[in-house]
C-alpha positions in Angstrom: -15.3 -9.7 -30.5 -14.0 -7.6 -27.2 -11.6 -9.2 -25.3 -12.6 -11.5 -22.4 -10.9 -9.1 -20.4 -13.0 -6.9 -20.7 -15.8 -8.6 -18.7 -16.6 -7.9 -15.7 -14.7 -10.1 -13.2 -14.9 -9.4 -9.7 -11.4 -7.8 -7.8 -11.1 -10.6 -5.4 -9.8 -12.7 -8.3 -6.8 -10.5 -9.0 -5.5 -9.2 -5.1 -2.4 -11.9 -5.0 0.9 -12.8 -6.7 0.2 -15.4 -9.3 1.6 -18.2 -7.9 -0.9 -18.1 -4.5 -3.1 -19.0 -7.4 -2.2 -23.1 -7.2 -1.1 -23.5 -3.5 -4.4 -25.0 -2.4 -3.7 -27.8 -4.7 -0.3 -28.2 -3.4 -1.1 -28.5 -0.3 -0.8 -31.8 1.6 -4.9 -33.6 2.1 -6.1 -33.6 5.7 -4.9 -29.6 6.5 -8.0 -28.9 8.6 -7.2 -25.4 10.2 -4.4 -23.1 9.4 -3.3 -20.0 10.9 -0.5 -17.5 9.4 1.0 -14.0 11.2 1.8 -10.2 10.0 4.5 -9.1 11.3 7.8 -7.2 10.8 10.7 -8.5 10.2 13.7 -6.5 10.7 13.1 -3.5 9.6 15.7 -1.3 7.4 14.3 2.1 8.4 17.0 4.0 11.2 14.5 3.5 13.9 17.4 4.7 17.0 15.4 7.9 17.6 11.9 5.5 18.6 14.0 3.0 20.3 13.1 0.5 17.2 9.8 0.7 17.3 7.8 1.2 13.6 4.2 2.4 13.9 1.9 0.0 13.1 -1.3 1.4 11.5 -4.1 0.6 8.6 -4.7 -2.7 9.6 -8.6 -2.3 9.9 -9.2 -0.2 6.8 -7.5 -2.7 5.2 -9.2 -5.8 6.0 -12.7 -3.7 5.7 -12.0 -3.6 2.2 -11.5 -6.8 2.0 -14.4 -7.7 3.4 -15.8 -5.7 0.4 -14.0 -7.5 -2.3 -15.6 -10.5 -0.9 -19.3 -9.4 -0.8 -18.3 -8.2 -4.1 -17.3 -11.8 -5.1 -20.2 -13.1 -3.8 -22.6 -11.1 -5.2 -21.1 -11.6 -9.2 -23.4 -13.4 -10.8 -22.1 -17.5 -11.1 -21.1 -17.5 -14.5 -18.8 -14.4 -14.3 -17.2 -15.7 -12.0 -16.4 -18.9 -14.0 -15.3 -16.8 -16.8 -12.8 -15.3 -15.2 -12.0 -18.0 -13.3 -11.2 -19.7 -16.8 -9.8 -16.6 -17.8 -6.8 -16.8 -14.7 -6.4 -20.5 -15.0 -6.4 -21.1 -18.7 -6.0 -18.1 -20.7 -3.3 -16.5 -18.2 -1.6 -19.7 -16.6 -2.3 -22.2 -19.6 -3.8 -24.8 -17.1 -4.6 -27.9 -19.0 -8.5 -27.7 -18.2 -8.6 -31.9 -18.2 -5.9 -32.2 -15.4 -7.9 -33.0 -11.9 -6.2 -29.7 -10.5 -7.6 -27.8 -12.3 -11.3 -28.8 -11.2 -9.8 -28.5 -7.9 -8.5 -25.1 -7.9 -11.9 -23.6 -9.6 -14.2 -25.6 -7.0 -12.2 -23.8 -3.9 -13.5 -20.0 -5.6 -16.9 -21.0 -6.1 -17.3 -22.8 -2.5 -16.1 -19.7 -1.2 -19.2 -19.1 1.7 -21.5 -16.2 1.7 -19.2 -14.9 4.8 -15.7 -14.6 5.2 -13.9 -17.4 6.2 -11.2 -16.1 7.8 -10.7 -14.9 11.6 -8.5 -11.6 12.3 -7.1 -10.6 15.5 -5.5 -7.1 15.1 -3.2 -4.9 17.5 -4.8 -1.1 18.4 -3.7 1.2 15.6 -1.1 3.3 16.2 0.8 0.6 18.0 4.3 1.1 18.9 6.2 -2.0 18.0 9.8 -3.9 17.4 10.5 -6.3 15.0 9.3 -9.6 14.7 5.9 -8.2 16.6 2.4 -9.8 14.9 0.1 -7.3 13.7 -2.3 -9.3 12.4 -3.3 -12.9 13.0 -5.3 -14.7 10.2 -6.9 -18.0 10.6 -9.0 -20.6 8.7 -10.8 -23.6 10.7 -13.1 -24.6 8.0 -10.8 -27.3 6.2 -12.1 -26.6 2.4 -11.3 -22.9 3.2 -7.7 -23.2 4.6 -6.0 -21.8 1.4 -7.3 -18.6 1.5 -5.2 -17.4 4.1 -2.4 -17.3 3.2 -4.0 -16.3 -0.2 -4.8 -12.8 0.9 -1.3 -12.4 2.0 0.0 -10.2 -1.1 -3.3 -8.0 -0.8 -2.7 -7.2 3.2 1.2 -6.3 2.5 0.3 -4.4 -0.3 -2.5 -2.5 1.7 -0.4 -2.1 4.6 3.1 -1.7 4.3 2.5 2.0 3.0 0.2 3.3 6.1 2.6 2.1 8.5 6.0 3.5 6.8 4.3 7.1 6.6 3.1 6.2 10.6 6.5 5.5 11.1 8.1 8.5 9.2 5.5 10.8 11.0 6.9 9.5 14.3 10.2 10.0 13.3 9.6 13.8 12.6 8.0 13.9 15.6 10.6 13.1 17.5 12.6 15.6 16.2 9.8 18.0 17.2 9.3 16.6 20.6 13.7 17.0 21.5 13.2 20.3 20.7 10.3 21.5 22.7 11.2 19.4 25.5 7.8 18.2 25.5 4.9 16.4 23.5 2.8 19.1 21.3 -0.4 18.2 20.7 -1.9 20.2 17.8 1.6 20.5 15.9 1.5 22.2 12.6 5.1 22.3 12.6 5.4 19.4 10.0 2.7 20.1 7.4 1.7 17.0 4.6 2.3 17.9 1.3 2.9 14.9 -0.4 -0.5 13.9 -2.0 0.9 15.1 -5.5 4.0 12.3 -5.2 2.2 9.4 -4.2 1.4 6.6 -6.2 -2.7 8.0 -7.0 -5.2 9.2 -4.9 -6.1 6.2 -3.5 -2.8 5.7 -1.9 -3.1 9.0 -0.5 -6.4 8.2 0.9 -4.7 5.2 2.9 -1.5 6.2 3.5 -1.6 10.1 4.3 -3.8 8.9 6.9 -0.4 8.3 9.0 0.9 12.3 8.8 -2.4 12.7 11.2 -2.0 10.6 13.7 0.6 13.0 15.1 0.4 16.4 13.3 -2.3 18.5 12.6 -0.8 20.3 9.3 -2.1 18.9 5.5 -2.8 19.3 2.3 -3.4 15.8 1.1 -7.0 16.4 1.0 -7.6 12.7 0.4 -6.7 12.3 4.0 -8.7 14.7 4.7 -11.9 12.7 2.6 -10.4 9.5 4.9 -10.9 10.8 8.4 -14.9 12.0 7.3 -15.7 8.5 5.7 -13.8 6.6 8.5 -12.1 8.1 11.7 -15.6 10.0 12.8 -15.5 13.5 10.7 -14.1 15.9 13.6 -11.5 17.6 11.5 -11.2 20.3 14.3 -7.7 19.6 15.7 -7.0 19.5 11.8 -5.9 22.3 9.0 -4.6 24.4 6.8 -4.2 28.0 5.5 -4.6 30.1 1.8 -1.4 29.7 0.0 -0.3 31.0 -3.4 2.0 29.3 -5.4 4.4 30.0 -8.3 1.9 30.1 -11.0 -0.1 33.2 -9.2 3.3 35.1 -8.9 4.6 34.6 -12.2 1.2 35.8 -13.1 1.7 39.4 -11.8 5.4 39.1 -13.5 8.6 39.7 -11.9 8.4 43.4 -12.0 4.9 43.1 -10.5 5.9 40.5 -7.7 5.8 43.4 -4.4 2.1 44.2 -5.7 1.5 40.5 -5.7 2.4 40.0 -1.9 -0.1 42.8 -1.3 -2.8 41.7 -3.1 -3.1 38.3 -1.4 -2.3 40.1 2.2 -5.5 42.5 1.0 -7.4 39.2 -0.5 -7.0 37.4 3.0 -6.6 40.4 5.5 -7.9 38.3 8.4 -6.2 34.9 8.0 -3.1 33.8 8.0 -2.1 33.4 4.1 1.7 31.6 2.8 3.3 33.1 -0.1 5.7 32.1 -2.1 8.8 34.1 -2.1 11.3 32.3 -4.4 9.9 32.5 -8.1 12.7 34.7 -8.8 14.7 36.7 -6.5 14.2 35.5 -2.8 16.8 37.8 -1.1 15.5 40.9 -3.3 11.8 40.4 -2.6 12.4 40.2 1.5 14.3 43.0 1.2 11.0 44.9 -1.1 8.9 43.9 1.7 10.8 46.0 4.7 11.5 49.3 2.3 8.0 49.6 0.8 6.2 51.4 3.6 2.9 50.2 2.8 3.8 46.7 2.3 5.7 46.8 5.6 2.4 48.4 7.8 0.4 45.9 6.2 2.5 42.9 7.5 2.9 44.4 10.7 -0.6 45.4 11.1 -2.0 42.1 10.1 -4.1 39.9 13.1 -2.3 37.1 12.0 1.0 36.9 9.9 2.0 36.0 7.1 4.4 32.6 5.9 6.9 33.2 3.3 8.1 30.4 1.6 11.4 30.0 0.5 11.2 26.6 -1.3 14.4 26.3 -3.8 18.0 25.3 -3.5 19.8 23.4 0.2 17.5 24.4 2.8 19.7 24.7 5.7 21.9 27.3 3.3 18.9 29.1 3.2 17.3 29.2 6.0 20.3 29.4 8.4 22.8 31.5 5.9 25.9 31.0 3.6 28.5 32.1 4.7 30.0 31.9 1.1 27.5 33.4 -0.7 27.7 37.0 -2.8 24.9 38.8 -1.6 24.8 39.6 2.5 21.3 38.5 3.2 22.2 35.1 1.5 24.9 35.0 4.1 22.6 35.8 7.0 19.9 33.5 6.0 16.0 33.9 6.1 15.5 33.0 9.5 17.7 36.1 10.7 16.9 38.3 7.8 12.9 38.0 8.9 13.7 38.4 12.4 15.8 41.5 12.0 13.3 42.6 9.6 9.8 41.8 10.4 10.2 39.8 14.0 9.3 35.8 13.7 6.3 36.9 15.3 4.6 39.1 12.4 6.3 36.4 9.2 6.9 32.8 10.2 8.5 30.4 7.5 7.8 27.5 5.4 10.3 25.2 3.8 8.7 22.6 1.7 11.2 21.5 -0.9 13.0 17.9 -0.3 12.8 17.9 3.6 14.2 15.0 5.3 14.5 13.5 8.5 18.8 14.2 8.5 17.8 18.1 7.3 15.1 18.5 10.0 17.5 17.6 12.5 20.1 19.7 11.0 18.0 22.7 10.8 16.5 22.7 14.1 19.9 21.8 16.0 20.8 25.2 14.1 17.8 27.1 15.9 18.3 26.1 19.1 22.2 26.4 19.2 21.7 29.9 17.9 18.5 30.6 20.3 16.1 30.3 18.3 12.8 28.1 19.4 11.1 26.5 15.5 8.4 25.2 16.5 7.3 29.1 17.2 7.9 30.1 13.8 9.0 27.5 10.9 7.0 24.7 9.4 8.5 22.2 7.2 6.1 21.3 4.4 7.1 16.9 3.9 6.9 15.7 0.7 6.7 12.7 -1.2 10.9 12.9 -1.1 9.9 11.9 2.8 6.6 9.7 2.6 7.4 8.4 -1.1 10.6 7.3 -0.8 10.3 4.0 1.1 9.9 0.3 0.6 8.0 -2.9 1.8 11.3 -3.7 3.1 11.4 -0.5 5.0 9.1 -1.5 7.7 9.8 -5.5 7.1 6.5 -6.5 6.2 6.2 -10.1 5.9 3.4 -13.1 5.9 4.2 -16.5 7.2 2.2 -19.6 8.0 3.1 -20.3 11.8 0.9 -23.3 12.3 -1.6 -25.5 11.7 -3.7 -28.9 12.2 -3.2 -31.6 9.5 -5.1 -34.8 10.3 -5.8 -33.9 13.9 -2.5 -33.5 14.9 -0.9 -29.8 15.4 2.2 -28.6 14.0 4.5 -25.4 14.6 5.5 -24.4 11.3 8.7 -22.5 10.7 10.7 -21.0 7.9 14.5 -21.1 9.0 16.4 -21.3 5.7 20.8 -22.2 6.9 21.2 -19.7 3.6 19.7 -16.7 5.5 18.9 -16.8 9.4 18.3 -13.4 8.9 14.6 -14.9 7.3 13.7 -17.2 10.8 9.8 -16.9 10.7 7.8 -16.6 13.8 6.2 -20.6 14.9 3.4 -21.3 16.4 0.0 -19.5 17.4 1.1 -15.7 18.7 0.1 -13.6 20.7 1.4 -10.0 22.2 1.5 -9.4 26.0 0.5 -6.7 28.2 4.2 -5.9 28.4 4.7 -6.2 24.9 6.0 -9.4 24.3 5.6 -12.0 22.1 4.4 -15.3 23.1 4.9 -17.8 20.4 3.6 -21.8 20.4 0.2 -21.0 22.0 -2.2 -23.9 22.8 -4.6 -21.2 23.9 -5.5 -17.5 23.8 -4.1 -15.5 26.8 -6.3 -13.0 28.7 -4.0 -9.9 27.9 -3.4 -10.5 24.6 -2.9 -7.0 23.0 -4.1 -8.7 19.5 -8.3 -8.6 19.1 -10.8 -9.3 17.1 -12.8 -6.1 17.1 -12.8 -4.5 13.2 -14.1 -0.8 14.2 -12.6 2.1 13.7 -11.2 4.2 16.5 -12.2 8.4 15.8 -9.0 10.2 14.9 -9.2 12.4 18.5 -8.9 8.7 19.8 -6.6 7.7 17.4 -4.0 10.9 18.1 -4.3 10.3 21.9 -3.4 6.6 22.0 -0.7 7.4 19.3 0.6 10.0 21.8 0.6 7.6 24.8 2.1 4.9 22.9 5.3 7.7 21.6 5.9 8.7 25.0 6.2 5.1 26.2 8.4 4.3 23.5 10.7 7.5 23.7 10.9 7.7 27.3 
């Protein structure tokens, strides 16, 4: 006999932390309406450069699938449903199936209603926001329904948390960017997305990588790339990325044979600029190949466009900028001075791609510009998953909390304000966020210039990039 596991129950069943599972029979009789707020909650991320604001994004694509698991719950035929209904309750949770609870808890999944019964207000992705600002609103005024609010809870941090950390990050690096040019750049490929191999499956990728975009043109997380044609409007021209070679094709043409290898991908993409990696063995020797073999010189300096060598082992700023203890003299001088005195930055730009942080970037680029050099003219850092990986829910401060509701006709501001841990104080009330980007707590009714709404479209990512820029530059200035 196969496992009843193995049927096929519907996803909606298993989006939440087990023990949202029995709340609606906990909760009090008489809750009519209820009403709960995303927000975050004191962030840990170093958010000094934005003024401590975290980027919130992915709200819509989130609840969009959600909307999917449900007319996927829906439409599973009746008795599935109560198979893995009994499955959860009784095989998982060891329910006693005669306790009246029980009956309870199964009849709320099977009233569920052909349409959602929740209400969303959302901020505009790409918001710029401090803590304790909503991001999402969720509400319930159909009494039998109520418990599903706050039962979608673990799905939408989950879903969510992610996008808005590698928003956030994205920002971050752009700030960097933006100090140093002295000015917003628009269709930066200075910062480049390489991270799609780090995260946690493609799917995550499709979500999350979404956030490098919103502020730099440069990726290769092609799962991005799949997001912004199924859902941001397909215009991919403000996006891109170029031929590159990796360590497998040069150890193919072996050590010896790694000066022919630059030349056969310069000759294989003679019109385009191509990157190629310079490090599989000797970085300092094959620079110095390229400027005393004639033809391979002419070819680079010839070119319409250049090439990128990529130096991508060891402590990039020792590399890139020099060390001054190293053995060999061109270690000592560094690649950004050995290409310029070489090749000009003009003719072979860089790209470092190998455990680039927000604290190197900074490093790095405070090196250019004391030493009068501009980077955003010739070095692109490639960020990794060591950057857009490395974070936590806890990062950004996602939380959930119930903030009100109506029990028996009367309302009440909930709260969450434990003596153990101020630090946790929930938001109260029915929220909402101001034209001047404030929050307004213990609402009777909607205000007019509430930045929170109700409309579930997606913006197109030309859109998207504009507000993000317009909401940076109020943030940084």
């Amino acid at each position: 006999m196969q496992p009843k596991c193995n049927n096929p129950y519907p996803k909606l069943l298993f989006i939440a932390d087990c023990y949202k599972y029995t709340h609606a029979a906990m909760y009090p009789r008489g809750v009519e309406e209820v009403y709960s707020v995303l927000y975050c909650r004191n962030p840990r991320l170093d958010l000094s450069t934005l003024n401590g604001h975290i980027v919130a994004f992915g709200m819509r694509q989130a609840i969009q699938k959600l909307y999917s698991l449900h007319d996927e719950f829906i439409n599973t035929p009746k008795e599935s449903v109560q198979a893995g209904l009994a499955f959860l309750y009784s095989d998982f949770m060891k329910l006693d199936p005669t306790q009246e609870s029980y009956a309870f808890l199964l009849d709320k999944w099977l009233a569920l209603p052909k349409d959602m019964p929740l209400r969303f207000k959302l901020l505009p992705e790409g918001s710029f926001i401090t803590s304790n600002t909503p991001i999402i609103t969720i509400s319930c005024d159909q009494a039998k329904h109520c418990w599903f609010v706050n039962f979608v809870e673990t799905y939408l941090n989950s879903e969510l948390w992610k996008s808005c950390f590698v928003a956030t990050q994205a920002a971050l690096f752009k700030r960097i960017e933006y100090d140093c040019a002295g000015g917003y750049i628009d269709d930066s490929y200075n910062f480049h997305d390489f991270a799609q191999r780090g995260m946690n499956g493609i799917a995550d990728c499709y979500a999350s990588s979404m956030g490098h975009l919103l502020f730099f043109s440069g990726s290769d997380s092609m799962m991005a790339l799949q997001n912004v044609c199924e859902n941001y409007g397909g215009d991919v021209s403000m996006l891109g990325s170029i031929p590159a070679s990796e360590h497998s094709v040069m150890c193919l043409g072996g050590e010896s044979g790694e000066l022919e290898s630059f030349k056969r991908i310069m000759r294989t993409f003679p019109a385009s600029m191509v990157s190629i990696v310079a490090d599989t063995w000797n970085l300092w020797a094959i620079i110095q190949a390229l400027r005393d073999d004639e033809e391979a010189y002419m070819m680079i300096q010839k070119r319409p466009q250049p090439i990128v060598l990529r130096p991508d082992s060891g402590d990039p700023f020792a590399i890139l900028t020099g060390d001054e203890g190293a053995s060999d003299p061109r270690a000592q001088k560094g690649v950004i001075r050995l290409l310029d005195e070489y090749f000009g930055l003009d003719r072979v730009k860089i790209i470092y791609g190998d455990a680039i942080t927000l604290d190197r970037a900074r490093e790095i680029y405070k090196w250019c510009k004391d030493n009068a050099y501009n980077p955003t003219q010739f070095l692109c850092f490639g960020v990794g998953s060591y950057a857009y990986n490395s974070g936590i829910r806890d990062d950004v401060g996602l939380v959930s909390k119930m903030t009100w509701a109506r029990i028996n006709g009367k309302s009440h501001n909930l709260i969450k304000q434990p003596i153990t841990g101020n630090e946790k104080t929930s938001l109260s009330g029915k929220v909402a966020l101001n034209a001047r980007y404030e929050v307004v707590q213990f609402l009777e009714q909607e205000i007019s210039d509430d930045r929170l709404n109700t409309d579930l479209s997606l913006p197109s990512l030309r859109d998207l990039r504009a507000f993000c820029k317009q909401e940076f530059l109020r943030v940084v200035k």
